[in-house]
C-alpha positions in Angstrom: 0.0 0.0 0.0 2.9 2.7 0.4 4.7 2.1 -2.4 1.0 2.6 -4.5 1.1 5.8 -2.3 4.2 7.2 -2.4 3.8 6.8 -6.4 0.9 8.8 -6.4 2.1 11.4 -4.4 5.1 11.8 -6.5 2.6 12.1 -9.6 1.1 15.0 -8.1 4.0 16.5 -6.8 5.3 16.1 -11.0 1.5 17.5 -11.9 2.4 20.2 -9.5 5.6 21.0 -10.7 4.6 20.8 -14.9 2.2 23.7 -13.9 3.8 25.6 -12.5 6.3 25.9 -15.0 3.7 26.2 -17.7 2.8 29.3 -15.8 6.2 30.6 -15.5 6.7 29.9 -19.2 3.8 31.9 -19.9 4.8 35.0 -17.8 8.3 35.1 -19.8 6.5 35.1 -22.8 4.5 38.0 -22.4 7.3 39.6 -21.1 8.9 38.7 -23.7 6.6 40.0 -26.1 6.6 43.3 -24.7 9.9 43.4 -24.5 9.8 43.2 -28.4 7.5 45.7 -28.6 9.4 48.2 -26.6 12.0 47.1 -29.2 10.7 47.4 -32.5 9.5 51.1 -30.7 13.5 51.8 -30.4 14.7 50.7 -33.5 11.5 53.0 -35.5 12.7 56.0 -33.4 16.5 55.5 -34.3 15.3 55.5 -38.0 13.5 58.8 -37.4 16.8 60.2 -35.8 18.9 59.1 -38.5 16.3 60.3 -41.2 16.4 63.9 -39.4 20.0 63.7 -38.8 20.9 62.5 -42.4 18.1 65.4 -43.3 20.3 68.2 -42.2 22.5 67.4 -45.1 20.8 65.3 -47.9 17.2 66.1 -49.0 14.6 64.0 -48.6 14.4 61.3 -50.7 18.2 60.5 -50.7 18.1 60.9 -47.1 15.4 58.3 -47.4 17.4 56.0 -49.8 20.3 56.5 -48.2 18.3 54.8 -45.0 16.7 51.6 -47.0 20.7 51.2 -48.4 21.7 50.5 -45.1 18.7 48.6 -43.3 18.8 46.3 -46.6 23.0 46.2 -46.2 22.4 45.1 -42.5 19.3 42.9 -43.7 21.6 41.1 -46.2 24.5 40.8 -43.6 22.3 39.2 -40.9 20.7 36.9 -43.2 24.3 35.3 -44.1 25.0 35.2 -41.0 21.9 32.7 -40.4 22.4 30.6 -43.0 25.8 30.4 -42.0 24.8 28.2 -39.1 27.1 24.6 -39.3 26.8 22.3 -36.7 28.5 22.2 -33.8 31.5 20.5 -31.5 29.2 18.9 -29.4 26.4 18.3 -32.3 28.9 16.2 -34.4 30.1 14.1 -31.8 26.5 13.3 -30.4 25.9 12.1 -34.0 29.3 10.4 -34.2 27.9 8.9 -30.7 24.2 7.9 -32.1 26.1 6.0 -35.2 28.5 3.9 -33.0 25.6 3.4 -30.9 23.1 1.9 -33.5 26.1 -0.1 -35.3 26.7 -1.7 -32.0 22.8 -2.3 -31.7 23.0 -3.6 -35.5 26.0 -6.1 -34.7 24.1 -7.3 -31.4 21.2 -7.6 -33.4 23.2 -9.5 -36.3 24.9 -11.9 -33.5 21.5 -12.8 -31.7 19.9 -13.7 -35.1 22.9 -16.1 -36.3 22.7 -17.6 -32.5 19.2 -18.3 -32.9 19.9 -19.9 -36.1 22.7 -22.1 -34.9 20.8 -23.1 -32.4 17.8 -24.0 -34.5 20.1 -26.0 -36.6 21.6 -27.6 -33.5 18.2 -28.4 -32.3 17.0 -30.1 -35.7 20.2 -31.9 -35.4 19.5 -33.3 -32.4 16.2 -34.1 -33.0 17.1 -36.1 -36.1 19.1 -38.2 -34.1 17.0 -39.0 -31.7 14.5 -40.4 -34.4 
């Protein structure tokens, strides 16, 4: 009776926990989400700044193009940047680690399977004898 006990109790205690973090979770991700806003805010009002600053000298529209050259020169450098993404130290040798690991699981596998077959053909053997 208390180990059926102390198993429920730990399922509740894990219940517990799980939502508690969902809530947590949630809480960052609003957070998060105004954080972004506030953000996006920032980045518009450095663009005004630059537009008025870049204003003083320039007119309008090249002020303007001069602007969209560098957001798309910063656009295009960031988006190298994330397809410039190759795996990692520790991502190769987990993979390294997976393929030694199902090749041992295959060579098990292959071993078992001759056993059993030897053994069958040990067991028909002996069978036949005895008849």
């Amino acid at each position: 009776m208390r180990p059926l006990r102390l198993a429920r109790i730990a399922a509740e205690a894990e219940g517990l926990r799980l939502r508690q973090r969902v809530r947590r979770t949630a809480v960052q991700a609003v957070f998060g989400v105004i954080a972004l806003a506030f953000l996006i805010g920032a980045v518009a009002f450095v663009h005004v700044a630059a537009w008025c600053w870049l204003r003083l000298s320039w007119e309008g529209q090249y002020a303007a193009l001069i602007l969209a050259g560098a957001d798309l020169v910063l656009a295009v450098l960031l988006g190298l940047l994330a397809t410039r993404s190759t795996p990692g130290k520790i991502e190769l040798e987990a993979l390294a680690v997976r393929q030694r690991a199902l090749e041992g699981a295959t060579t098990t596998l292959a071993w078992s399977t001759m056993a059993l077959q030897v053994l069958r053909v040990v067991g028909n053997l002996v069978k036949r004898s005895r008849g």
